[in-house]
N, C-alpha and C positions, 0 to 999 in steps of 0.2 A: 482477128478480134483481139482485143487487148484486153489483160487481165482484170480492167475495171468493168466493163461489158459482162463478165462473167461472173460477179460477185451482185448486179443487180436487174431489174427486171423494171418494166413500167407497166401499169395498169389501168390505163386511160391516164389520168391524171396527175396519180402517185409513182412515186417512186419505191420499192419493194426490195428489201436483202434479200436474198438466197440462202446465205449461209446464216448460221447464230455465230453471234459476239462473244470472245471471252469475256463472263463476269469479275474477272478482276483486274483484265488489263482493260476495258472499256472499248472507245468508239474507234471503229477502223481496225480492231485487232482480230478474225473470224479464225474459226476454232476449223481444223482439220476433221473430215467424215471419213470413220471408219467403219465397218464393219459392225464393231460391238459398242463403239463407246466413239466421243468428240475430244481433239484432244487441241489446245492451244499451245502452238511452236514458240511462242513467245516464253510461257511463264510454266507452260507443263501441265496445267490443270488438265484435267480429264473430267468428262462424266462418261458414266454407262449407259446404255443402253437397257431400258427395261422389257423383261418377255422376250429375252432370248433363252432356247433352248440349250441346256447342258448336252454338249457331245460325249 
């Protein structure tokens, strides 16, 4: 399977992303899933994750 087959999905008719976009590098640029937080290998942006527990 090729890496574009794993970034989308079809839903009868539509076509559907998997992953979220970086908001500031835009279309085609999907943000790494971590654990705690998303992060974009591009430009570094992060978000967190909210309602995770303090170990």
């Amino acid at each position: 399977m090729s890496s574009t087959h794993k970034k989308y999905k079809t839903e009868g008719d539509k076509i559907v992303r998997l992953k979220k976009e970086c908001e500031r590098c835009g279309n085609a640029v999907y943000m790494a899933e971590h654990k705690d937080r998303q992060t974009c290998g591009k430009c570094g942006f992060t978000q967190y994750k909210r309602g995770r527990k303090a170990s």
